[in-house]
C-alpha positions, -999 to 999 in steps of 0.1 A, spaced: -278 -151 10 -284 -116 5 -263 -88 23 -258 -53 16 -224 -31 17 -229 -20 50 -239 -47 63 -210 -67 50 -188 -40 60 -197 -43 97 -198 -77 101 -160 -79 86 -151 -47 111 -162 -61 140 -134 -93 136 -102 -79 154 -82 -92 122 -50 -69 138 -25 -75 112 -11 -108 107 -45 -122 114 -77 -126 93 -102 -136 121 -120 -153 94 -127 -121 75 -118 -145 40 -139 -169 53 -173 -145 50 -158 -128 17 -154 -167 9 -188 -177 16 -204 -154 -4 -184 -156 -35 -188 -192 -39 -231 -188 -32 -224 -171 -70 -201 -195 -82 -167 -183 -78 -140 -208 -73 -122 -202 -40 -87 -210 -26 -68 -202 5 -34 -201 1 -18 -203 39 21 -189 44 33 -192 79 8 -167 99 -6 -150 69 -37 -163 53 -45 -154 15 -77 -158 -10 -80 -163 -42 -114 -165 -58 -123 -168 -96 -149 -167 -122 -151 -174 -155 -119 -180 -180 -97 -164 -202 -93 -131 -215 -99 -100 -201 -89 -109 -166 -95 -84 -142 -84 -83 -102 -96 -68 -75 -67 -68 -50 -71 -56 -14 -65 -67 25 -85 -79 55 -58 -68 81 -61 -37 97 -35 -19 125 -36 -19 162 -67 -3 176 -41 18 199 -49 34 231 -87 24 234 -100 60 256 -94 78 221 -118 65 208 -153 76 212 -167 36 206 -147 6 208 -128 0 174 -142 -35 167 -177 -26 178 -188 -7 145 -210 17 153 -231 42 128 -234 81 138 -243 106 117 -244 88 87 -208 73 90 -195 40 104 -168 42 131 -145 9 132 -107 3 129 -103 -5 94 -136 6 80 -114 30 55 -84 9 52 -97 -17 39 -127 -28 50 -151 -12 35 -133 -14 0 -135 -50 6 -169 -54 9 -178 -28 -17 -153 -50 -45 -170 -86 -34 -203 -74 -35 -196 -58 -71 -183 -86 -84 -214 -111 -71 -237 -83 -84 -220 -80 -115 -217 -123 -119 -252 -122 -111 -265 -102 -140 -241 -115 -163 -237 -151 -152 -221 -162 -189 -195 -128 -191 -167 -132 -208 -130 -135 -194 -122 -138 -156 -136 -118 -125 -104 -126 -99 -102 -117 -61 -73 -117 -41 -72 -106 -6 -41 -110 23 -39 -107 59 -2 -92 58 -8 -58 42 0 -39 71 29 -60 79 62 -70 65 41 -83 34 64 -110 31 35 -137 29 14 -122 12 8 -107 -19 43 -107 -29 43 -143 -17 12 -152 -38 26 -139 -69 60 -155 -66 49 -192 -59 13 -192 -70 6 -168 -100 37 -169 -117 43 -207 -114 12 -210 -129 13 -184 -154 -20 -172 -146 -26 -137 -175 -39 -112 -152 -42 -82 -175 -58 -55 -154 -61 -48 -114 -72 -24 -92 -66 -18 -59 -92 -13 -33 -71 13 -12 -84 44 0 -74 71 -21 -96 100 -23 -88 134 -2 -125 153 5 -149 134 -20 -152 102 -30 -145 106 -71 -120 127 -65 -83 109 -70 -74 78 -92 -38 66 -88 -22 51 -113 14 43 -98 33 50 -67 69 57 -60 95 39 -50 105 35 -15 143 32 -5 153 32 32 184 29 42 206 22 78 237 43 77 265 41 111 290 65 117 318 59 139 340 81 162 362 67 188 340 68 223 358 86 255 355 104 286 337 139 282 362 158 303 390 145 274 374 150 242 410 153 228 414 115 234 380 106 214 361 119 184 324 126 187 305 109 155 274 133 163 293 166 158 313 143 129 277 134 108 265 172 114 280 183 81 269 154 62 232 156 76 228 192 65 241 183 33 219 156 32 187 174 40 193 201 15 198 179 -13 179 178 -46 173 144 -58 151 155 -91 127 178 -101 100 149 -111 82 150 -143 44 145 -156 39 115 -140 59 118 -103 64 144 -79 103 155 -70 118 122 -51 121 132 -14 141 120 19 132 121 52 152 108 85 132 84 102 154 73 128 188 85 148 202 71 175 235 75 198 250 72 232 258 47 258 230 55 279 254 80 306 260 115 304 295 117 306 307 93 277 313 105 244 297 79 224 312 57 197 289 54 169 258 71 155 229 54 139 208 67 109 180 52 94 167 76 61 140 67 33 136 80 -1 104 81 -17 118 83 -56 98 83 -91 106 77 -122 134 110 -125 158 96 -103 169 58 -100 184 39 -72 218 30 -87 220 75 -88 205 79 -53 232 58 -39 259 72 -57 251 105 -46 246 97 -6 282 79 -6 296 111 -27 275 131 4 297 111 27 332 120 11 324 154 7 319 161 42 349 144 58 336 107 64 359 83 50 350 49 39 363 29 66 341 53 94 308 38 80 288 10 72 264 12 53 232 -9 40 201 -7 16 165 -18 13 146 -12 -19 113 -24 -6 92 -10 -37 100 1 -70 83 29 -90 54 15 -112 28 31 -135 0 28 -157 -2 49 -188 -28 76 -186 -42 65 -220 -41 25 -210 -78 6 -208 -77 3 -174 -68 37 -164 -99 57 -195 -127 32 -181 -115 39 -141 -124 71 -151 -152 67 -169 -172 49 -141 -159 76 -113 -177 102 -140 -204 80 -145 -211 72 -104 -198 101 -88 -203 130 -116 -164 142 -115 -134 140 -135 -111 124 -107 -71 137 -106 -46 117 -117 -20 110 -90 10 84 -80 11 102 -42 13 86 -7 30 55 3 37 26 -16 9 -7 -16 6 -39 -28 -3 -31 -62 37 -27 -64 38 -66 -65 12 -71 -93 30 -42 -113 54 -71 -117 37 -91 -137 40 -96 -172 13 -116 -197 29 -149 -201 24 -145 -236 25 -110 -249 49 -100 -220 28 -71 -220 28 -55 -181 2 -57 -158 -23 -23 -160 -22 -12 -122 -48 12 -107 -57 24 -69 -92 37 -61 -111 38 -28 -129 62 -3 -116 87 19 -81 84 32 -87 111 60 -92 91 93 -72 59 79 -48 43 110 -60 67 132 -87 69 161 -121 73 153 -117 56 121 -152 58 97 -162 62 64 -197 79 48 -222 46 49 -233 65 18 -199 68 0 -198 34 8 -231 22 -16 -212 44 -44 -180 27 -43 -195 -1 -47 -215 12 -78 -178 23 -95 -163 -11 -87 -192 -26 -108 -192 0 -134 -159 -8 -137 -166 -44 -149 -192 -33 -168 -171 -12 -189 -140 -40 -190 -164 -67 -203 -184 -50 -224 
């Protein structure tokens, strides 16, 4: 069966795979893969379906890593077609999760069979692993897959790369070779709740955390270095009150995230929010608080093979020297950064390149059908240089 990108990239689109579901998105990928001999198997946790395909054996192994769940459509009269209905205008395709990840997904299978094709005896391994719960907790998926299927196994991956969206105007334009770490946290401060009229007889915890969240906001975590941007908080969440006007409340709730590189760690974050705490008048036993490190800092080095032959086929493909960047949010790749070689214990070479990020979870999502031809054409270049 022959398809081409676009093609394959509508007919996965138009499956209303809202994550945790696949909607048999794995099942098409599936199909195809194993027309060209790829060895396929689904790897089902709870609601969250997996694939992993594979050809060939041994050394180099290289992975394509990427997702077939997408995020709710939303309110359905923004959009100007309906989201699972892909439709092409002006040269782009509209559907939810054309960009994120669709698209990527079809542009990485397709370079791989193309690839297999021409080079049916290649050496090492050509490996595909796709997940319905990307944009979920990602509890059953990719970190799942590595935990009880690649590491039992001790399965060498040496090199992956990440289908996700990461270009800002042109396609070519940003590689990423790592992400930050994320750190949220779910702080309560507590006062003693009362009657409004008698605020002698209770203690406000809003006016008590003002101090703290000033001090908190102007803090300076790092100052970065080559390789990360200065680690940043935000305040994602804060609530308060009984739900009346007229009672002083007894607790406040704050829910904060640090997005932290390599300057800063999270033992030193920590330390430095509790001293935050003690410095403006919060004692220990007026709080509880509780962590969540759901993604550690990783990084590939800028001279590493992975990262000089990314390059080399953006140059090649889209005639630009892409930037180097670990910016945005964290993705799975986090979870493959984990992985050592089994033998060499040498880490896992991590990379992230895709199409435009511009209109990702948003309404009206689309991509260039043209971009979408030349991803393809760096994903294969890609193998082309790795096992030459």
């Amino acid at each position: 069966m022959s398809i081409n990108v676009v093609d394959l990239s509508i007919e996965l689109c138009a499956r209303a795979s809202v994550t945790p579901e696949d909607k048999g998105c794995q099942e098409v990928v599936s199909h195809l893969l194993k027309e060209q001999g790829f060895k396929c198997q689904t790897l089902q946790y709870n609601e969250v379906t997996n694939l992993w395909a594979t050809h060939g054996q041994g050394a180099p192994f290289l992975l394509f890593l990427g997702h077939t769940d997408v995020v709710p459509a939303g309110e359905l009269s923004f959009w100007d077609s309906p989201p699972f209905e892909p439709q092409i205008r002006n040269n782009h395709l509209y559907a939810r999760g054309i960009a994120d990840m669709k698209g990527c997904v079809a542009a990485s299978t397709l370079s791989a069979i193309d690839y297999v094709k021409n080079n049916p005896n290649h050496p090492g391994t050509i490996a595909m692993l796709l997940t319905s719960d990307e944009e979920g907790p990602a509890m059953d998926g990719v970190q799942r897959v590595v935990n009880d299927f690649i590491k039992p196994q001790k399965i060498a991956v040496d090199y992956c790369v990440v289908t996700e969206p990461t270009c800002a105007e042109k396609l070519g334009d940003t590689l990423k070779i790592g992400r930050r770490g994320s750190l949220g946290a779910t702080l309560s401060i507590r006062g003693i709740q009362g009657h409004v009229a008698y605020p002698h007889l209770a203690e406000n915890p809003v006016f008590k955390s003002l101090n703290f969240l000033q001090a908190l906001r102007d803090e300076h975590w790092d100052n970065g270095n080559e390789d990360f941007d200065a680690s940043t908080l935000q305040i994602s969440n804060l609530n308060s009150g009984v739900g009346a006007e007229n009672v002083i409340p007894p607790d406040i709730s704050i829910q904060f995230n640090v997005r932290y590189g390599t300057a800063s760690t999270v033992q030193n974050i920590q330390s430095r929010v509790l001293d935050l705490l003690k410095q403006n008048g919060i004692a220990e036993k007026d709080f509880s608080l509780s962590w969540k490190n759901s993604a550690l800092p990783y990084l590939s080095q800028r001279e590493s093979v992975l990262v000089k032959n990314c390059i080399q086929a953006i140059e090649n493909v889209c005639q630009k020297q892409p930037k180097v960047s670990t910016s945005g949010g964290t993705s799975d790749g986090r979870f493959i950064a984990t992985l050592t070689h089994p033998d060499t214990q040498k880490p896992v070479e991590v990379i992230e390149f895709g199409p435009l990020n511009k209109t990702i979870h948003q309404n009206n999502e689309c991509l260039n059908i043209d971009d979408l031809a030349s991803l393809q054409k760096v994903y294969t270049e890609i193998l082309g240089l790795i096992y030459k």
